[in-house]
N, C-alpha and C positions, 0 to 999 in steps of 0.2 A: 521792162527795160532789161535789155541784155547786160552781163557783166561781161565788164572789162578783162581783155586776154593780158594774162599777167606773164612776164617774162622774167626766167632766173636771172643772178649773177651774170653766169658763164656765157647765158644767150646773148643778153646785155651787150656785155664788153663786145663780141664779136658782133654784134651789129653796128658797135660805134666805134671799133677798131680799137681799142685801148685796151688795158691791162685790166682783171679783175681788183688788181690792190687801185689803180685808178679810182676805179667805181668806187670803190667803199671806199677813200679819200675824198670824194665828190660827196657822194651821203653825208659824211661827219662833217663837212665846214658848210653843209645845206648849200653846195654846189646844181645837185642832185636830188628829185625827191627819192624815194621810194614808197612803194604803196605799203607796202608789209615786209616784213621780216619773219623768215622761217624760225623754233622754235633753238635753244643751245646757242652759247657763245661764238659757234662759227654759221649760225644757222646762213643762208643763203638771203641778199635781198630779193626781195619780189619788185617790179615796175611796171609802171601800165605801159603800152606799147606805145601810146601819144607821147609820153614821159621821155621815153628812150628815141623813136624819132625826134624831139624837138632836141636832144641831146647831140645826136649826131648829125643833124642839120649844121648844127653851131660848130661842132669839129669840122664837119666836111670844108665849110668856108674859111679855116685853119684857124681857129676862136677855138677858146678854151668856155665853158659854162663859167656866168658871173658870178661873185660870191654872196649873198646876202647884204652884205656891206656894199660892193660894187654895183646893187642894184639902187640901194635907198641914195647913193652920191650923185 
């Protein structure tokens, strides 16, 4: 099974048009998965490419990703 094409930060945001401080606000309230995290306090997230499509699908239709909370309600 092939592995999954993992995508930086910086790729990220430009594919889902938002800000990188975005993304890593998205990550902390589990807006956001991410697959991995690079090494150091500012390391870069990693995400898989489905992860970041299904992200900016939800923007593109002008939706923000639900919160954890906003999904169990």
């Amino acid at each position: 099974m092939p592995l999954p094409e993992l995508l930086g930060t910086t790729e990220a945001a430009k594919r889902i048009d938002v800000d990188k401080a975005t993304l890593t606000r998205w990550v902390a309230s589990g807006r956001m998965v991410a697959a991995a995290k690079l090494p150091k306090k500012n390391g870069a997230y990693l995400f898989t490419r489905d992860e970041v499509e299904r992200i900016a699908a939800v923007v593109a239709a002008g939706d923000t990703p639900a919160s954890p909370e906003e999904v169990k309600a």
